[in-house]
Every structure is written in structure tokens, then in C-alpha cells.
C-alpha positions in Angstrom: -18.4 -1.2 -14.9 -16.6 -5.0 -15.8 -13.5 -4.9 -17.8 -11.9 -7.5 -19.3 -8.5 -7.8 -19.4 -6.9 -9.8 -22.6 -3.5 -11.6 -22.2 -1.5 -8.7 -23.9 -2.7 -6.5 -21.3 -2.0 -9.1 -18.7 1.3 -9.4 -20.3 1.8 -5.1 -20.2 1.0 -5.5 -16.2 3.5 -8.0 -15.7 5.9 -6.0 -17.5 5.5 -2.4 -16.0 5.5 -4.0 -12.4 8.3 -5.5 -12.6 10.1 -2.4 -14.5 7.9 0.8 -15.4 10.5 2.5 -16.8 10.4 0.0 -19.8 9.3 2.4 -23.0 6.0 1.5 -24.7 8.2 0.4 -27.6 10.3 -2.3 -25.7 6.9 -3.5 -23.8 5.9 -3.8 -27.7 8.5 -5.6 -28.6 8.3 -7.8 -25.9 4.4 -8.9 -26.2 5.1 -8.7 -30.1 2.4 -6.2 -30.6 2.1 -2.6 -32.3 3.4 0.3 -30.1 0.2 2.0 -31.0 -1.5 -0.7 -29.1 0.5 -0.6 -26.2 -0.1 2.9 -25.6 -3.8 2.7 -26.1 -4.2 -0.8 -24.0 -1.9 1.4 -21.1 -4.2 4.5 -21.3 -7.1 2.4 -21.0 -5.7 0.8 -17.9 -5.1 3.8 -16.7 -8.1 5.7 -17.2 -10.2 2.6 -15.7 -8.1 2.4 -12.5 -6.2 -0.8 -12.6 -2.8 1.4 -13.0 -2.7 3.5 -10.3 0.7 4.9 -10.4 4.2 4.7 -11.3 6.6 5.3 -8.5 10.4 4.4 -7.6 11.2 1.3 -4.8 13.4 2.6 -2.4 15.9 1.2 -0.4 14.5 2.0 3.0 18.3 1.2 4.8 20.0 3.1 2.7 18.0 6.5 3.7 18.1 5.8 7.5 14.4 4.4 7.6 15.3 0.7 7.7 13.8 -0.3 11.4 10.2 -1.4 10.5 7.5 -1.9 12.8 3.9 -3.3 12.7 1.6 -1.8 14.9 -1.8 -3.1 15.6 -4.7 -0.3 17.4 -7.4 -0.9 18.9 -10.5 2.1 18.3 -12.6 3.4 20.9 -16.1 3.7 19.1 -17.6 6.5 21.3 -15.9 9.8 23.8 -15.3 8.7 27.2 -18.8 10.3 28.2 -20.7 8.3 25.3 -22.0 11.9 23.8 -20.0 11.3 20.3 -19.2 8.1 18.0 -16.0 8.4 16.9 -15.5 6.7 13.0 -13.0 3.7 12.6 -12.3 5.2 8.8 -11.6 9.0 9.9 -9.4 7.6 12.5 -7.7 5.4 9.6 -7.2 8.7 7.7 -5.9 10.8 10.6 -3.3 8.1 11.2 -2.3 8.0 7.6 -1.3 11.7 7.6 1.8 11.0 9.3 4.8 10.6 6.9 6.0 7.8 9.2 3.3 5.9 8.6 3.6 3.6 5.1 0.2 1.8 5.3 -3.1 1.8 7.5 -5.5 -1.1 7.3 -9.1 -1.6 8.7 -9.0 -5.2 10.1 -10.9 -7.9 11.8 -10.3 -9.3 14.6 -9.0 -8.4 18.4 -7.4 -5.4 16.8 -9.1 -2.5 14.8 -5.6 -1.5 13.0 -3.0 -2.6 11.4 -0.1 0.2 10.5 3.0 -0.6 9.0 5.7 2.2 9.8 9.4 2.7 9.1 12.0 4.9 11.0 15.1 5.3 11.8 15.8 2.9 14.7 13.1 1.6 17.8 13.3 4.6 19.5 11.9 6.8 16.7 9.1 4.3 16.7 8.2 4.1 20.4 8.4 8.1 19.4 5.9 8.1 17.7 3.7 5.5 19.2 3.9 7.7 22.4 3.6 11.2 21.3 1.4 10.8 18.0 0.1 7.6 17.8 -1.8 7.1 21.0 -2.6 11.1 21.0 -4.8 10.1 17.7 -8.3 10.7 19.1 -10.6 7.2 19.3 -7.2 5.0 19.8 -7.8 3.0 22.4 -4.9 0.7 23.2 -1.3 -0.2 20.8 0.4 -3.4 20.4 3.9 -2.5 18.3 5.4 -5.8 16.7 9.5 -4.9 15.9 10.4 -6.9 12.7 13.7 -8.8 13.0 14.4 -8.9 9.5 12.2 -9.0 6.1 12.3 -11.9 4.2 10.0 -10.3 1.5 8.5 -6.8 0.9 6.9 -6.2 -2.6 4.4 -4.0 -4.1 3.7 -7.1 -7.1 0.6 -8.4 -7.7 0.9 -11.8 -9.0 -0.3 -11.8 -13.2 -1.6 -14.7 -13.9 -1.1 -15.1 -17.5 -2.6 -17.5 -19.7 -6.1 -16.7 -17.7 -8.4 -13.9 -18.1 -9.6 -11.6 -15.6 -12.6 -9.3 -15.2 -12.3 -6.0 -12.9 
């Protein structure tokens, strides 16, 4: 099912990205549109999929989580004695059980894997890599990339406004 998106919904994205605790009545004021409008054109978006969720950014340092590590897997696709195929996607949801464990993607490439994780310092992450990680079954081999420092980390989608989009 296509939907179009108009520029004052493009325009209520923008907005609730960057702040979601804006009311409907300031995000009305802001696009210069009724409030009645906003609440419908926000339902809609909601209903349909493009809003997801509404959630607070934390400030990973502050709660003793700020080492962050990018780990990259590699899936064995069958059991040692070839008798059972092991799915890349069940192993992609096994792995994102662990509360550790912030994102899970299924990749091209060398690698099969790519986690993103945040801990407490290294050696909660080599932790984990050793006692849960490389216990998931189908995980072949790890490669865990430390990151130095982030230059940028954001959950924002760029609006384009001005241009209209289908989803």
C-alpha cells in the first residue's frame, strides 16, 4: 500500500525527531496548520508504520555504558556434521536478545554480522564476546572493532522538505 506524504507531514517528522515531546498544538503552530490536523496527519503516520515509536536518547556515559564496540560475525550455514542448516535470520534474532546488544544487521560481504554493542568498559565486551557471543549456535568466527571516540551517533532520518515522498 503507497502513501504519500505532503510537506506538512514532512514538516511533523522533522519536528517530532528532532523533539517528540513537542505537543500537537506547538507542532501546529509551527507548520501553521489546525491542531485537529496534526493529530489526524500523526495517527495516520502512525497507523501506517512510518512512526514507529517515541523513545528518550540517552546519554550512554553517563549510565556506565559508554565503551562501544562494533562487532562483525561470521555464520556457519549448516552443524558440524552437515545434518541441519542453521538460518542467518534466527541467529540475527538470538543475538538480539541480549540487552547488551543495541543493533544486529544482516550484511554483505566477508562478514555475515554486524552488532553494535555498548558496555561498561572493554572487558565487559570481550565478556561477552567470549561467553555469549561465540556460544550463539551457527557463529562461526568474531572480529570486535573498539571505537576510539564517536564523532556522530543519531537515530535522524534526514526530511527532505520541499520534496515529496511515497512509502
Amino acid at each position: 500500500m503507497e502513501q504519500k506524504l505532503d510537506e506538512k507531514d514532512l514538516a511533523i517528522l522533522s519536528l517530532i525527531q528532532s523533539n517528540c515531546k513537542l505537543t500537537a498544538r506547538e507542532i501546529a503552530r509551527k507548520i501553521d496548520s489546525p491542531i485537529t490536523t496534526v493529530f489526524a496527519k500523526i495517527k495516520r503516520m502512525e497507523d501506517i508504520g512510518i512512526i514507529k515509536d517515541y523513545r528518550a536518547i540517552l546519554d550512554s556515559q553517563k549510565l556506565n555504558s559508554g565503551t562501544t564496540a562494533f562487532i562483525l560475525a561470521s555464520v556457519s550455514y549448516r552443524t558440524k556434521d552437515n545434518a541441519t542448516v542453521i538460518s542467518q535470520r534466527e541467529i540475527a534474532k538470538e543475538i538480539a536478545k541480549f540487552p547488551e546488544v543495541q543493533e544486529v544487521h544482516i550484511i554483505t560481504g566477508d562478514w555475515d554480522l554486524l552488532i553494535k554493542l555498548k558496555a561498561e568498559n572493554v572487558d565487559v565486551i570481550g565478556k561477552f564476546v567470549i561467553d555469549k557471543l561465540r556460544l550463539v549456535r551457527g557463529i562461526e568466527k568474531t572480529l570486535t572493532c573498539m571505537v576510539f571516540e564517536t564523532c556522530k551517533e543519531t537515530t535522524e532520518i534526514p526530511i527532505m522538505l520541499g520534496r515529496k515522498t511515497s512509502k
